[in-house]
Structure formats: structure tokens, C-alpha cells
TORVOTI-526648 format. One line per 8 residues: number of its first residue (from 1); their letters; for each residue x, y, z of N, C-alpha, C. Coordinates in steps of 0.05 Angstrom, whole numbers. Layout:
BEGIN
NUM) a) X:Y:Z:X:Y:Z:X:Y:Z ~ ... .
//
This chain:
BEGIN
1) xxxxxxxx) 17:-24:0:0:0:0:18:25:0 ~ 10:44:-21:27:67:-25:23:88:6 ~ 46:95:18:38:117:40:16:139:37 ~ 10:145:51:-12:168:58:-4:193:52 ~ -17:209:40:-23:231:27:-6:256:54 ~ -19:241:78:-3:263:103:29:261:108 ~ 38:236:99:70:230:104:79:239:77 ~ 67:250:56:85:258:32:107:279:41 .
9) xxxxxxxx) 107:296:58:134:320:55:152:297:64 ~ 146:279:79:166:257:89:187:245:75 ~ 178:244:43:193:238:24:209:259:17 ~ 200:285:23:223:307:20:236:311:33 ~ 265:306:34:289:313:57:309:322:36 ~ 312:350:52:344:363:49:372:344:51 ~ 391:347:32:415:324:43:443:340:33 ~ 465:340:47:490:347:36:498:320:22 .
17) xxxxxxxx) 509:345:-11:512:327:-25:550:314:-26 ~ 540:285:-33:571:281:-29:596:294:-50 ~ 622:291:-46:640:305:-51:633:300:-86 ~ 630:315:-105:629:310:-132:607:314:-147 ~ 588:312:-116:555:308:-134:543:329:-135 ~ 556:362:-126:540:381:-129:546:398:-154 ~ 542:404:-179:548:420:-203:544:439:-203 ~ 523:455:-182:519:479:-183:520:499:-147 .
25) xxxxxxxx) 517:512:-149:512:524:-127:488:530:-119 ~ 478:529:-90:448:525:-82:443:500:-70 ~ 420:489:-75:421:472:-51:410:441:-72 ~ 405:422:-54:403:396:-74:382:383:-45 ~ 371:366:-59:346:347:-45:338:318:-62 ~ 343:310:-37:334:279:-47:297:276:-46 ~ 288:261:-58:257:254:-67:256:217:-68 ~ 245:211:-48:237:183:-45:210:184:-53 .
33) xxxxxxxx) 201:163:-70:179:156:-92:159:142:-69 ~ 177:119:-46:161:108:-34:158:82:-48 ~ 131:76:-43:115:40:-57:102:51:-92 ~ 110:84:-95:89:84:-127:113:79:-138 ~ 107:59:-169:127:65:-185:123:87:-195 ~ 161:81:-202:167:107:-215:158:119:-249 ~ 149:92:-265:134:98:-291:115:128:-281 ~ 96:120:-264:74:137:-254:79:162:-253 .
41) xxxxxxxx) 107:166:-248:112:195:-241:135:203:-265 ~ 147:187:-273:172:189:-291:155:195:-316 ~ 138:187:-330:128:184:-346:136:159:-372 ~ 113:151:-386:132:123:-399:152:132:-414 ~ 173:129:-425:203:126:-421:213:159:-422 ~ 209:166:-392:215:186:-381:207:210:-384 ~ 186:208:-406:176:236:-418:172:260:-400 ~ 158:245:-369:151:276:-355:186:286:-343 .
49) xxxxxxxx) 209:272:-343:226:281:-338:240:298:-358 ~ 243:295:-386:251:297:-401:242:326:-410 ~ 216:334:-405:200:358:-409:213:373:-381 ~ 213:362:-344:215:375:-330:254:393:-337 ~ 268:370:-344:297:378:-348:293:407:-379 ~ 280:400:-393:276:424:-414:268:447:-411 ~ 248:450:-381:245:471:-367:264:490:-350 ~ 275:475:-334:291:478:-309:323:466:-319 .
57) xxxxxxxx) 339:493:-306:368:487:-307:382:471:-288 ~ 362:464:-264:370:453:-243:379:419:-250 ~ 391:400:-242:404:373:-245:373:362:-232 ~ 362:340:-257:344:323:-241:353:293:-247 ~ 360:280:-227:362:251:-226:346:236:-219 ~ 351:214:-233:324:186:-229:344:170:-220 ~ 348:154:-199:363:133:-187:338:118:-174 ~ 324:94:-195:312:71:-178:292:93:-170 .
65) xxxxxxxx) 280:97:-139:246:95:-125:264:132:-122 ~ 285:132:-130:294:171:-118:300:184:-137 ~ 290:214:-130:292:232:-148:324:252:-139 ~ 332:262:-145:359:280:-139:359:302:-154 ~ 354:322:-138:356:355:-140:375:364:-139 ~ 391:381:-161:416:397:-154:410:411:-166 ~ 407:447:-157:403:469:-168:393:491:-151 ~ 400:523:-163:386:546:-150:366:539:-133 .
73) xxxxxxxx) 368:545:-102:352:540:-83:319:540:-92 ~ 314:564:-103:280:572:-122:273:549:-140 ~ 300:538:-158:291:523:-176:286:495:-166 ~ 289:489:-139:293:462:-124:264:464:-118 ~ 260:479:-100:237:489:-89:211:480:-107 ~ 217:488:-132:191:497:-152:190:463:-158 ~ 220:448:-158:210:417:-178:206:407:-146 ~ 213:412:-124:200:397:-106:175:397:-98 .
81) xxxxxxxx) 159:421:-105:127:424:-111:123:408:-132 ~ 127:404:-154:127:398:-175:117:365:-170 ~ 137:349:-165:143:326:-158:114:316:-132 ~ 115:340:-112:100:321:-102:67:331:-111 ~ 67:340:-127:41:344:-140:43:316:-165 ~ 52:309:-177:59:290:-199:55:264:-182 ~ 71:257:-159:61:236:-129:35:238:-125 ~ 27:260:-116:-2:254:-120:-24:256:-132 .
89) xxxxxxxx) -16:256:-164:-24:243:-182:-22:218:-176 ~ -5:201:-180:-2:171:-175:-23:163:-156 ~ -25:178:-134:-45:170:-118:-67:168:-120 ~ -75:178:-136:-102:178:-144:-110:165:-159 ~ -86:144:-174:-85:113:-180:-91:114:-209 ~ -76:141:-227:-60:142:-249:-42:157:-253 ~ -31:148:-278:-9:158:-284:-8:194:-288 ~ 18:198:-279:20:229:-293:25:233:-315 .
97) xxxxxxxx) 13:255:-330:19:255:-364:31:278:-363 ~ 49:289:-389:61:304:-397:32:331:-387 ~ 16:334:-395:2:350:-390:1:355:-368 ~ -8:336:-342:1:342:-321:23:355:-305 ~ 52:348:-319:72:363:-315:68:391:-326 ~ 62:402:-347:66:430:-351:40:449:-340 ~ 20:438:-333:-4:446:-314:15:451:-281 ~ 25:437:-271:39:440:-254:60:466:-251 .
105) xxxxxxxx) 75:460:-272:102:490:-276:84:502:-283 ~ 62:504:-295:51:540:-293:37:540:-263 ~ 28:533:-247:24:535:-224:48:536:-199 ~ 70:536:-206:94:542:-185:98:560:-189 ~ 99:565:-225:108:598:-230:89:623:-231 ~ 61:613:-220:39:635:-215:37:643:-242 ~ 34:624:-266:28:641:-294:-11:643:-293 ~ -22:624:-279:-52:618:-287:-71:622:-266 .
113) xxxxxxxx) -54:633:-230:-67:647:-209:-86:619:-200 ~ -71:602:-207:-77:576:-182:-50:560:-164 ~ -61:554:-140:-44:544:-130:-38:506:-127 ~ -20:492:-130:-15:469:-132:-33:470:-109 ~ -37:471:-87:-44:454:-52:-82:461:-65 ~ -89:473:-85:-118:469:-93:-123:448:-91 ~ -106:434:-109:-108:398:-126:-104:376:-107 ~ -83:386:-91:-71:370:-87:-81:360:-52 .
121) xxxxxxxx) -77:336:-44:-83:326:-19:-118:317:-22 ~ -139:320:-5:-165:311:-1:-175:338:-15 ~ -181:344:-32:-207:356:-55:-230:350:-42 ~ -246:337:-28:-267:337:-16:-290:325:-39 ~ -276:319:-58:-297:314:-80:-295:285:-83 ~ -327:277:-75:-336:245:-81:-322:227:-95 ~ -312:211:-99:-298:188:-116:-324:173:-125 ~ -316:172:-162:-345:161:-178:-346:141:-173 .
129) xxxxxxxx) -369:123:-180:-375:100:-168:-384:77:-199 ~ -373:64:-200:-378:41:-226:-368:49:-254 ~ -357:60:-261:-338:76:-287:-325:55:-296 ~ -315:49:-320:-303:26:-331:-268:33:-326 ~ -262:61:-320:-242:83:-328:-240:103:-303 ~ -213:98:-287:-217:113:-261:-216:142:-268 ~ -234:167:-260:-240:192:-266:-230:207:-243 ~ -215:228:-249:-203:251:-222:-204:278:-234 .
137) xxxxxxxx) -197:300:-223:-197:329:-241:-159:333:-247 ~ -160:345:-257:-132:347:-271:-123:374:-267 ~ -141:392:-262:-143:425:-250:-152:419:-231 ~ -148:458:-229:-158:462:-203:-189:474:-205 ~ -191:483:-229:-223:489:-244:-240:461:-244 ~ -223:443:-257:-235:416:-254:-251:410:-229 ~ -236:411:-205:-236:406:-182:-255:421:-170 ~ -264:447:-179:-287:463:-164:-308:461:-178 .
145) xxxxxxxx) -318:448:-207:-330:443:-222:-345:423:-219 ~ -329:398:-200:-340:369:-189:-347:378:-164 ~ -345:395:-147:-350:411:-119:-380:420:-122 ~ -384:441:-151:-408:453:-150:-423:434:-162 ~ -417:416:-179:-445:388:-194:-443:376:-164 ~ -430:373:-140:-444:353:-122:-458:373:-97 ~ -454:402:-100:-464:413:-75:-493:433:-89 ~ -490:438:-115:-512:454:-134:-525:442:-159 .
153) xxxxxxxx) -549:442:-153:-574:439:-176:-569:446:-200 ~ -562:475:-202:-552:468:-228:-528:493:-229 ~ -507:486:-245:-483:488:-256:-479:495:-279 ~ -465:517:-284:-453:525:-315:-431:521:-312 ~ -420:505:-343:-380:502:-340:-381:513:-361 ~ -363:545:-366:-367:556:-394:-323:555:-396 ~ -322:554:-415:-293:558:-423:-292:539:-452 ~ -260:541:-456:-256:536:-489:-256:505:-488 .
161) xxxxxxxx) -264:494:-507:-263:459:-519:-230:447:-506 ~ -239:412:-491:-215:416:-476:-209:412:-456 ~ -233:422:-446:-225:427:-410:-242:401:-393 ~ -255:393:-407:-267:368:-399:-293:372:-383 ~ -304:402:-389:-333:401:-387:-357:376:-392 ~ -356:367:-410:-367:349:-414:-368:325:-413 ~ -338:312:-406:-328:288:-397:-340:294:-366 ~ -333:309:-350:-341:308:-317:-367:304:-312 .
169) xxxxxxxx) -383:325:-333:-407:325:-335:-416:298:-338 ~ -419:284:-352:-416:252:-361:-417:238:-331 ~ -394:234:-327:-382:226:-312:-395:226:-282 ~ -397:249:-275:-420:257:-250:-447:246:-257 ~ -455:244:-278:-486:238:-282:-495:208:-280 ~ -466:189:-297:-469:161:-288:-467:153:-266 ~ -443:170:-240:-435:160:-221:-465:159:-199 ~ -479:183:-208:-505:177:-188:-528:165:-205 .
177) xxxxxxxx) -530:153:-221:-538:135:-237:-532:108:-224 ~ -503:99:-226:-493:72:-199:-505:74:-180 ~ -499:95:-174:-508:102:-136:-540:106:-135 ~ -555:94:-153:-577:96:-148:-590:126:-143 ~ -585:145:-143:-583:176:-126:-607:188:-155 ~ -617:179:-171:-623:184:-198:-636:163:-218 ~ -659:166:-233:-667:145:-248:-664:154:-278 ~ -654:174:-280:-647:175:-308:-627:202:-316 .
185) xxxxxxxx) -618:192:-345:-599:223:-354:-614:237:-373 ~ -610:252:-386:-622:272:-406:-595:286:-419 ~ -590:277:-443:-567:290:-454:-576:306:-475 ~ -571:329:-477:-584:356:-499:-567:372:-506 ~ -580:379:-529:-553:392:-546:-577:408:-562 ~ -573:436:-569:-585:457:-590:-570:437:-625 ~ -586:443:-629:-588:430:-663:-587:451:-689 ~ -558:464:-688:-561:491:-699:-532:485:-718 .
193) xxxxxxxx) -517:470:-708:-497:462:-722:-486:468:-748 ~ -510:448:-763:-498:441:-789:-512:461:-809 ~ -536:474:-800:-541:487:-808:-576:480:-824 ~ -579:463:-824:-601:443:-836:-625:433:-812 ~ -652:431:-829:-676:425:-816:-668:390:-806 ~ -674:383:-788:-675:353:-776:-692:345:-802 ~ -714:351:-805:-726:334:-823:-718:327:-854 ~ -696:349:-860:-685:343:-888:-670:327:-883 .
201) xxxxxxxx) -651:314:-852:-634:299:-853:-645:264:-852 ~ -626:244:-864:-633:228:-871:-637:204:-839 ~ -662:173:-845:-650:166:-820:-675:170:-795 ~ -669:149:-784:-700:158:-763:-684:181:-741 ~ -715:191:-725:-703:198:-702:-676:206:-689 ~ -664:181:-683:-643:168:-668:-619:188:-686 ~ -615:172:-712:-595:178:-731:-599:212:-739 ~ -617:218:-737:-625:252:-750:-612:269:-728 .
209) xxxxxxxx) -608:250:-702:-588:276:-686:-568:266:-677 ~ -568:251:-685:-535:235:-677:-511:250:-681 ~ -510:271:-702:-489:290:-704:-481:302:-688 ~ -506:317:-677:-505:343:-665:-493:332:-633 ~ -507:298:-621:-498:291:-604:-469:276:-595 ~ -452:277:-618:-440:246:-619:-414:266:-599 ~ -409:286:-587:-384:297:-563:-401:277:-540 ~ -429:270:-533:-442:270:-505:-432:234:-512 .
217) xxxxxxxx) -449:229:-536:-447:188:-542:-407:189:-539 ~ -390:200:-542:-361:195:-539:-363:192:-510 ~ -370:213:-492:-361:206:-469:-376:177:-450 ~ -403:182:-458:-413:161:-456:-399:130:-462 ~ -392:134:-476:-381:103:-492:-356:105:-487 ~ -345:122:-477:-313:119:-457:-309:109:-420 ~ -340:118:-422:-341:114:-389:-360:87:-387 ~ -366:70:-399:-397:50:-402:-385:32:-415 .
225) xxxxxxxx) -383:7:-417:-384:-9:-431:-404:-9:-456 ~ -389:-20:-481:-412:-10:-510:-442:-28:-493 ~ -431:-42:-487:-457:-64:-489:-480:-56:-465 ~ -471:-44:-454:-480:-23:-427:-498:-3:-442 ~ -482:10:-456:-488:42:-466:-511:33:-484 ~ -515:7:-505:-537:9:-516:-560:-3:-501 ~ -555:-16:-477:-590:-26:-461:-584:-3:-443 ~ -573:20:-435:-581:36:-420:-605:60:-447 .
233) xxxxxxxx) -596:62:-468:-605:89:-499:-636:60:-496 ~ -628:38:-504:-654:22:-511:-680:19:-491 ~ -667:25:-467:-683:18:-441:-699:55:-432 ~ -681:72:-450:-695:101:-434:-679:107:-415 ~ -662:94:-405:-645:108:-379:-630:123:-384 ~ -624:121:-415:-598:150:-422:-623:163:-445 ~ -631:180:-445:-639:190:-473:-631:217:-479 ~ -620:220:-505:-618:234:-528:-639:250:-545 .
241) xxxxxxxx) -632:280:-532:-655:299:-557:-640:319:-558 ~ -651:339:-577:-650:368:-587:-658:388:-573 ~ -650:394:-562:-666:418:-541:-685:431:-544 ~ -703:434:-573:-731:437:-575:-741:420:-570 ~ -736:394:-566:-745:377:-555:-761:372:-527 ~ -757:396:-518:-748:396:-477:-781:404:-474 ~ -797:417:-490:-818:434:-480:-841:422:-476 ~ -846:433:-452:-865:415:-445:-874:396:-419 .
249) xxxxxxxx) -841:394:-417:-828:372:-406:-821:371:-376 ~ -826:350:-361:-822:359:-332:-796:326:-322 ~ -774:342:-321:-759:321:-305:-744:317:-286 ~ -764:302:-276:-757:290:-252:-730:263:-238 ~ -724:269:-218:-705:243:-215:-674:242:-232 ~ -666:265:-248:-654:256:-265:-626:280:-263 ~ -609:278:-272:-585:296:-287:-590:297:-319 ~ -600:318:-327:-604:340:-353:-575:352:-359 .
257) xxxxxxxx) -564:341:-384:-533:358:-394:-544:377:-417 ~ -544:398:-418:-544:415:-433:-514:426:-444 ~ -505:402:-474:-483:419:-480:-481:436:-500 ~ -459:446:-518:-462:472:-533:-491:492:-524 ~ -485:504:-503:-504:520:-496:-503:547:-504 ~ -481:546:-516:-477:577:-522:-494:580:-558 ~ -497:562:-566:-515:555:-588:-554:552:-576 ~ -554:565:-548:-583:564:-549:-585:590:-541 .
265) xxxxxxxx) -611:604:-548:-626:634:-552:-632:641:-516 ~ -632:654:-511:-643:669:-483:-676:645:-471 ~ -693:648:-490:-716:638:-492:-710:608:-486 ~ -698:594:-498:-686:573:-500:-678:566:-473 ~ -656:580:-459:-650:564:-439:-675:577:-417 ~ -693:590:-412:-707:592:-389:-728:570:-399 ~ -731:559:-417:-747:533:-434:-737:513:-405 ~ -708:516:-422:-696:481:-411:-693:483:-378 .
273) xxxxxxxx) -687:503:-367:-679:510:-340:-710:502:-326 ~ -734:505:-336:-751:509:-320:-767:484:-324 ~ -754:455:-335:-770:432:-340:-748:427:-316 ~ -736:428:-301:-727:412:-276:-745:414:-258 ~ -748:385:-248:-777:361:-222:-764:362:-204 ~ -772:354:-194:-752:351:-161:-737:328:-161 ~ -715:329:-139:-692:305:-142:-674:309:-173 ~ -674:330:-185:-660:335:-210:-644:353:-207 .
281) xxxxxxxx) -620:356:-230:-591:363:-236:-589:381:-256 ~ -579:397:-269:-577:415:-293:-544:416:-296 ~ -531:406:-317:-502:412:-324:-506:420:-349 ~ -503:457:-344:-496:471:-378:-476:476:-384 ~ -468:463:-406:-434:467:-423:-438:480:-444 ~ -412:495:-446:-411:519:-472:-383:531:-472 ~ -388:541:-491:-351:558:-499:-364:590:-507 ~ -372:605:-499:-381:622:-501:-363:648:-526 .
289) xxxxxxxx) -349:631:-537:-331:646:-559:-330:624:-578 ~ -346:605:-587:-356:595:-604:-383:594:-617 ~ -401:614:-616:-425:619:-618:-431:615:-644 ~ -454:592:-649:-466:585:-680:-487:606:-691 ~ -497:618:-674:-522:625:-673:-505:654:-701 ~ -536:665:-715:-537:677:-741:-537:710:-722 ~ -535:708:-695:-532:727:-693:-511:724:-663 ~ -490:731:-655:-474:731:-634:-491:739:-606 .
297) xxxxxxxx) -503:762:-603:-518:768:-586:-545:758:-576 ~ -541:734:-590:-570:721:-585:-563:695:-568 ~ -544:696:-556:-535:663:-541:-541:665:-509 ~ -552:647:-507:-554:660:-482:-531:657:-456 ~ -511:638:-468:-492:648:-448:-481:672:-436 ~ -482:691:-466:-479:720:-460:-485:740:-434 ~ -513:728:-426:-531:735:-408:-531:723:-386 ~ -526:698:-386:-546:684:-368:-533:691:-341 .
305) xxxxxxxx) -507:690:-336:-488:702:-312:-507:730:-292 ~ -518:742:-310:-522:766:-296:-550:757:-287 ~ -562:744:-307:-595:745:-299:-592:722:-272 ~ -580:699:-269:-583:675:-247:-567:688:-227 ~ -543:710:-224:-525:711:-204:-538:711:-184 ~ -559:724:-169:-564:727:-138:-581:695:-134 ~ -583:677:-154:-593:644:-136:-572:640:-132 ~ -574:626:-105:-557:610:-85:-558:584:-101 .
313) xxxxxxxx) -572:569:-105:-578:539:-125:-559:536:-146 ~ -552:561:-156:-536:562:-183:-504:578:-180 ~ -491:551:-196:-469:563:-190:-449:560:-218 ~ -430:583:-222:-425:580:-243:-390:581:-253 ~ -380:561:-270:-345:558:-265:-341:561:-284 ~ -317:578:-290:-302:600:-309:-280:574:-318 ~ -279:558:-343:-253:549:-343:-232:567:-372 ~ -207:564:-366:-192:573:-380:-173:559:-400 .
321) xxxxxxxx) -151:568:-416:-142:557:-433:-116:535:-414 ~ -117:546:-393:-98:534:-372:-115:501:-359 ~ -136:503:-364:-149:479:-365:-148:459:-388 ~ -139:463:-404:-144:446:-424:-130:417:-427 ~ -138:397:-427:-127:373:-417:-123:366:-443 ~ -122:373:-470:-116:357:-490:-87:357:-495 ~ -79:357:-527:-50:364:-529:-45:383:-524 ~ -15:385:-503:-6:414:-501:-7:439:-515 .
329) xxxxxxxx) -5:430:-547:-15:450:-564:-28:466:-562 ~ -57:460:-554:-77:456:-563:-86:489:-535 ~ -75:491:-515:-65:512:-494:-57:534:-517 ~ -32:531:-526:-11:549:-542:-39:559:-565 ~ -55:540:-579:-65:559:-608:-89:569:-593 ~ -104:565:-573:-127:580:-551:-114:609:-553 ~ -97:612:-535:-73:632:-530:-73:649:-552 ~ -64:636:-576:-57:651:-601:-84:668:-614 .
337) xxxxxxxx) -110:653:-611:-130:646:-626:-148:680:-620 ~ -144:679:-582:-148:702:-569:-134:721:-563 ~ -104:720:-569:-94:741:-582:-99:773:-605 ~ -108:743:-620:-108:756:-649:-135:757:-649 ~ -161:750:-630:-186:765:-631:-186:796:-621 ~ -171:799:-594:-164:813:-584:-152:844:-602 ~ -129:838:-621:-121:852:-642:-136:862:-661 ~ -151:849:-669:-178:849:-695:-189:860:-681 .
345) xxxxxxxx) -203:864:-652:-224:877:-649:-210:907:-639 ~ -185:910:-632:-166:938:-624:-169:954:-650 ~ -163:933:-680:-160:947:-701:-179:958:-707 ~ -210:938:-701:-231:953:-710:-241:971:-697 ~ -233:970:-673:-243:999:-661:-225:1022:-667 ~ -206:1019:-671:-186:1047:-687:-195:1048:-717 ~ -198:1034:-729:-207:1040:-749:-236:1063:-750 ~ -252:1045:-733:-278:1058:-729:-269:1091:-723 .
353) xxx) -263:1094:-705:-249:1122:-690:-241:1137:-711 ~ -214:1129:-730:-205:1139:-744:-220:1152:-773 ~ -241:1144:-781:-258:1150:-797:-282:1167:-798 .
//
């Protein structure tokens, strides 16, 4: 059994280094791994080291279950945060990914205004229950996101594609699905996409929105066994619609995902918001800078912050490009993307001015 989360600084001890082994000036620290392997934290063939040494000028060694620090006192400091945030990763009984590592170094170096001790230790947030695929937050947005789906009715997660709005969302909905806590899900999605009437598209029912749903059927069918996922869609326990679909409608007992929300009208979401029964859930996902709609100002994410702020029931989580769990890239062209919105809209207001 891997040690306890409370004996981790335990593994951090200061040590004078022997005659030969210090290269730099400053200070050096040994790092005992303990009972995790070191894959878990090393990454498979050493990748999270190989990224941490590309960062930092400081000496990092792998000897067996120990890590070895030699470098600028600051720079020791920052991979010994580092490290034992990456440990407890492991603990939570997977591996650390390269992603994980550079989510980390922007959190020592205060680039993203979260702190590692968010994540890290007891989060207070439920452990899912029957998942084919062990689920944890990977942020620290993550982490307050699974806080407000288990302490609030209903929940907005607005930020860019990425951040795993929709995977948690998922994820939370089955776990009280196991747990009995719920008799059904409701997965919805605005049908504005492709641009086309449902009825010109080909295909019953089922298939006519399968497009618009197939982000919600991915997570689904990552967390479920296939053979699960179709007698749960066949039986009614998971069902699939269009968010015009919703009217009318009173549900009870259940977790309701409303994703791409930023593709539904003002009208639209006080529709969907106000078919919740008692014993029910609301998770709205959106990127609120991807708006389909024929007119930008018509989404109601735009709004909806100001109109729900004073319920206590509703609570709402900002994620950022510093969330983004996919390829590291994928951080870097967000970054770029909003840059250069940022510029285009400077230009056009000087332009405007200037004329």
C-alpha cells in the first residue's frame, strides 16, 4: 500500500551532497517515490522528466524509487512542488501525463493564479462510483466544477473545448446513476450546427441527431461499456434529444446535460432551466466564444451570468485555456486564437475612431 497523502513532505528531505555530486551552487534534495512506481511519475520512457529537465536548469536525477535535486535554491523548491504534485497524481491511482507536468510548472510559476495545494491532498470531491475508467480532475477548475455538480442543482462550465466540461459532466451523471441517487440522464444539445432542418436529414429519429450529439455518445461510450451504453439508450435510462425537444417537459429524478449551450437563444435556456422536477440536476456546457447562432448576441450564455447571479442553487465555473487537458498544443493555439481576436477587435475599433 502506497503511504498516505499526510507523510508525503516525508519523502522530501534536504541532504548534503557528497564530494562531486554538487554541479551547481544552491542547494540539492533527495525525493523518495516510496511503494508508487516510478513509470507513474517518470512518465513512460521518461517523458515527464525529459519535459521537467527542458524547463529547469537545475540537475534532475532518477536513481531507482529517488529523485535528486541539484540546483538554485528557487529552482529546487519549484520541482519539489512539482514532484510532489505529480506523487499525488499517482495517488489517485494514475499515471502522470506530460500534461500534467506543464499544468503543474505554470502553477509554481503563478502564470494561471492557481495554486498546486488546490489539487492537491483531499479535494473533498466524491470518488465516482462504477466507471469502466478511473475519473479525477486534472485542475484546479476541474476540481471546483466536481464541488459545485455535487453541492448545486444546477451548474454552468463555460470555457474553451478541452477542458473536460463534458467528460465530468458525463461522468457525474453516471456516477449517481450507480449510486442509485437518480433514475435517469437527459443528454441535450441545441441542433443549430450544421445548419439544416432535422427533417431534411436522412435516418430515423435516433440517426437525424446523432451528429449534433456524438461529443455527449463519446463520453458516454468511454465511461460505459458498448454493451451497457446500448441497453441503457434502448431501455430510456440514457436518452438523447434536441433541445426543442425539452418543451413541455417535466424532469424529474434525473441529471439533464445541456451541451453547446452557447448555441441556445435566451428563450431557449429559461425553456430548458424550468423543465427541472424535483430530485434533478442541470449541467450547462458551452464555450461562449464559439457561438453558431446567425446572430452573436442572441446566445444566451452572454446573459445568463447576470440574470441567475443572486440564486444561491446556481453556481457558475469559469474554465480557461490553462485547463485544457488535451494536447499541449492545443493551450498554445487558444492563447494565439485570443490574441489575435483581441487585435482584430483593437483594429476595428481604431479603425472605427479613425474615420
Amino acid at each position: 500500500m502506497w503511504a498516505s497523502r499526510a507523510a508525503s513532505r516525508e519523502w522530501v528531505r534536504e541532504t548534503v551532497q557528497p564530494e562531486g555530486e554538487c554541479l551547481s551552487e544552491g542547494t540539492s534534495r533527495r525525493i523518495d517515490l516510496g511503494d508508487i512506481p516510478p513509470v507513474s511519475v517518470f512518465g513512460q520512457n521518461d517523458a515527464n522528466l525529459r519535459i521537467i529537465r527542458d524547463l529547469y536548469g537545475a540537475r534532475v536525477v532518477a536513481r531507482g524509487t529517488e529523485i535528486l535535486l541539484d540546483g538554485p535554491r528557487s529552482e529546487v523548491e519549484d520541482l519539489t512542488a512539482i514532484f510532489d504534485h505529480l506523487m499525488s497524481v499517482a495517488h489517485a491511482g494514475r499515471w502522470a501525463s506530460p500534461q500534467d507536468v506543464r499544468y503543474a510548472v505554470r502553477m509554481v510559476r503563478g502564470e494561471n493564479g492557481h495554486q498546486l495545494g488546490e489539487l492537491n491532498g483531499d479535494s473533498g470531491i466524491r470518488p465516482f462510483h462504477g466507471l469502466r475508467k478511473d475519473v479525477a480532475p486534472k485542475t484546479v477548475t476541474q476540481a471546483r466544477y466536481l464541488r459545485a455538480i455535487a453541492e448545486r442543482d444546477i451548474v454552468f462550465g463555460i470555457g474553451p473545448a478541452g477542458t473536460g466540461k463534458t467528460y465530468l459532466a458525463m461522468a457525474s451523471a453516471l456516477s449517481a446513476l450507480n449510486r442509485r441517487e437518480i433514475e435517469r440522464i437527459h443528454l441535450v444539445r441545441p441542433a443549430v450546427d450544421a445548419g439544416e432542418s432535422l427533417g431534411y436529414l436522412p435516418g430515423d429519429f435516433t440517426e437525424k441527431v446523432a451528429p449534433y450529439l456524438r461529443p455527449l455518445y463519446d463520453a458516454l461510450n468511454d465511461l460505459v461499456p458498448m454493451d451497457r451504453v446500448q441497453k441503457l439508450l434502448d431501455n430510456g435510462v440514457v436518452e438523447v434529444a434536441p433541445l426543442a425537444y425539452m418543451r413541455g417537459r417535466t424532469l424529474s429524478n434525473s441529471v439533464v446535460i445541456l451541451d453547446e449551450a452557447q448555441n441556445s437563444t435566451l428563450p431557449q435556456m429559461k425553456m430548458f432551466l424550468t423543465r427541472l422536477g424535483q430530485n434533478s440536476k442541470a449541467i450547462i456546457t458551452g464555450d461562449d466564444t464559439q457561438i453558431d447562432l446567425p446572430r452573436r448576441e442572441d446566445s444566451s450564455l452572454l446573459r445568463i451570468q447576470y440574470i441567475l447571479r443572486d440564486i444561491d442553487g446556481v453556481r457558475f465555473v469559469r474554465f480557461g485555456e490553462e485547463d485544457v487537458v488535451r494536447h499541449h498544443l492545443v493551450q498554445e493555439i487558444i492563447s494565439a486564437f485570443d490574441q489575435y481576436d483581441g487585435r482584430d477587435r483593437r483594429a476595428a475599433a481604431e479603425g472605427g475612431e479613425s474615420s
